[in-house]
C-alpha positions in Angstrom: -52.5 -19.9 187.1 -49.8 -20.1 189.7 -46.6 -21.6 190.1 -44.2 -21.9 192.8 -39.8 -22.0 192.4 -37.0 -23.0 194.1 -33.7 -21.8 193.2 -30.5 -23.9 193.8 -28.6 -21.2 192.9 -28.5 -18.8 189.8 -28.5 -21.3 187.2 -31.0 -24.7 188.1 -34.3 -24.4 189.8 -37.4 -26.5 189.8 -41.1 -25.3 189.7 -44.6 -26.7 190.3 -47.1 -25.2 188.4 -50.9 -25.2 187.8 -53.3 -23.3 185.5 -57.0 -23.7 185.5 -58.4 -23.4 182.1 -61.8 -21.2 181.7 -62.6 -22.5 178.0 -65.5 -22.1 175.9 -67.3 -22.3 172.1 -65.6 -20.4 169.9 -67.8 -17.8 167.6 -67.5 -20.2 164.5 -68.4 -23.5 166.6 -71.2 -21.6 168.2 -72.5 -20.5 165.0 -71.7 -24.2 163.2 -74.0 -25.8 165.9 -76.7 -23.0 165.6 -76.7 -23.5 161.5 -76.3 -27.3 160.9 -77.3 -28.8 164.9 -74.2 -30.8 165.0 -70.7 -30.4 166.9 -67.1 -31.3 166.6 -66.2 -34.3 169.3 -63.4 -32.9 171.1 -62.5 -32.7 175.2 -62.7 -29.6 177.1 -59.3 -28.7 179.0 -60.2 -27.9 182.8 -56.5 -27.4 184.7 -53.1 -28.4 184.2 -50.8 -29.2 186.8 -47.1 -30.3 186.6 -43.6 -29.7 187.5 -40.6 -28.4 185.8 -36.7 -28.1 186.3 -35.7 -24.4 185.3 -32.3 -23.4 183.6 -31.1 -20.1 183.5 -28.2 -19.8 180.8 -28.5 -16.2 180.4 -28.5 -13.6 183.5 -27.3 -10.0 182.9 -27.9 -6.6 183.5 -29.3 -4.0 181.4 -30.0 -0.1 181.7 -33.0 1.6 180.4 -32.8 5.0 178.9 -29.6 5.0 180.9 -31.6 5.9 184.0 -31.2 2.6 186.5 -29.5 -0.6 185.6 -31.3 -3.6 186.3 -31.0 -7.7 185.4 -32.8 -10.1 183.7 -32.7 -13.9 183.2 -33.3 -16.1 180.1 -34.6 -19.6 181.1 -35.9 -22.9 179.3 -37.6 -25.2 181.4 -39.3 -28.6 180.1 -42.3 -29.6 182.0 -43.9 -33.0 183.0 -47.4 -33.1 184.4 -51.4 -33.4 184.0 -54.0 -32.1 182.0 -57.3 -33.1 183.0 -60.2 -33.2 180.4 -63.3 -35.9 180.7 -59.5 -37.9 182.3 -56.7 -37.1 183.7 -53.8 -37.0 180.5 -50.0 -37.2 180.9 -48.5 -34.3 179.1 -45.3 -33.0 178.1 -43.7 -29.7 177.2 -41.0 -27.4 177.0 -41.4 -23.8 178.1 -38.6 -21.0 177.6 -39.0 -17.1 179.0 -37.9 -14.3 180.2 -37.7 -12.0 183.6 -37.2 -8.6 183.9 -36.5 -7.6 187.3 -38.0 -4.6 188.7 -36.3 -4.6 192.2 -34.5 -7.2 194.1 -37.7 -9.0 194.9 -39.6 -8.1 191.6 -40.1 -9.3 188.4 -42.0 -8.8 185.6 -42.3 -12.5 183.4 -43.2 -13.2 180.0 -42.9 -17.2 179.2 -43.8 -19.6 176.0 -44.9 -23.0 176.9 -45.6 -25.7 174.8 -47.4 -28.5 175.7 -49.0 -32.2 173.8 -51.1 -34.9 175.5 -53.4 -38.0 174.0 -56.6 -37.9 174.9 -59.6 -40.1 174.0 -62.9 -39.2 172.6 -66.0 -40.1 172.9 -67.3 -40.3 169.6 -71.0 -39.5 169.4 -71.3 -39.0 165.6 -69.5 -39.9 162.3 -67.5 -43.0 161.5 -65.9 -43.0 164.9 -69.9 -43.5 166.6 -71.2 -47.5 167.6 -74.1 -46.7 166.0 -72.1 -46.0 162.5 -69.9 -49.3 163.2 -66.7 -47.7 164.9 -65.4 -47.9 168.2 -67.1 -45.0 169.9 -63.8 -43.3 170.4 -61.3 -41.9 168.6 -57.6 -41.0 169.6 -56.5 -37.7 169.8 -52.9 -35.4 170.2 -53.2 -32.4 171.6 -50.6 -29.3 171.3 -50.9 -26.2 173.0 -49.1 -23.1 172.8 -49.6 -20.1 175.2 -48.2 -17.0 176.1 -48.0 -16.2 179.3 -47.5 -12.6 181.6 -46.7 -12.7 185.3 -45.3 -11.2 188.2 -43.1 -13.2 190.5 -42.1 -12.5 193.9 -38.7 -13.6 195.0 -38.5 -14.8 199.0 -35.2 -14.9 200.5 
């Protein structure tokens, strides 16, 4: 993925951001459909893409083996935006992290975001199915977690 922040100053910032997902069967659902030749109904995430305010409570400095001194900032930053599966699906989330700054301009990010949306789902066997008597769909609330690595780039 990649995001893109502006700073108002040391403390508030906002940030659009964006992550496509690359998602496939897992080992057991691949082997569940090669041994019974069924499936689970469920929607594949393909991207997110949303926006969200950054605050920075914590900012300090920090030496390392006591050869260079060098800052980091704690953040949390909630997060509206879209994930799109078979439809696009509001979602909402909080994420908080961490930067370790490597040089003036460099940092080196970790970040925990999580993130639930509704979806609906096409129901195309079980109790949910027309052809059972249901209503072809069922609803669905979807959490994610990730953990996430990056490099940012500070522009002055």
């Amino acid at each position: 993925g990649l995001s893109l922040a502006y700073h108002f100053n040391e403390q508030l910032g906002v940030e659009v951001l964006g992550h496509k997902m690359f998602t496939s069967d897992s080992h057991v659902l691949s082997r569940f459909k090669e041994n019974t030749g069924a499936t689970i109904d469920f929607n594949q995430e393909k991207y997110y893409v949303g926006v969200a305010p950054i605050f920075t409570p914590i900012y300090a400095k920090f030496s390392f083996l006591g050869k260079k001194i060098s800052h980091f900032d704690m953040y949390v930053s909630p997060n509206l935006g879209v994930t799109k599966t078979v439809d696009h699906r509001f979602t909402y989330g909080f994420g908080v992290g961490q930067k370790f700054w490597i040089t003036p301009k460099w940092n080196f990010r970790i970040e925990y975001r999580w993130m639930r949306y509704s979806d609906r789902v096409t129901a195309g066997s079980g109790s949910f199915a027309t052809r059972n008597g249901g209503p072809g769909f069922f609803n669905d609330t979807v959490t994610t977690q990730n953990l996430m690595f990056g490099i940012s780039f500070l522009f002055n």
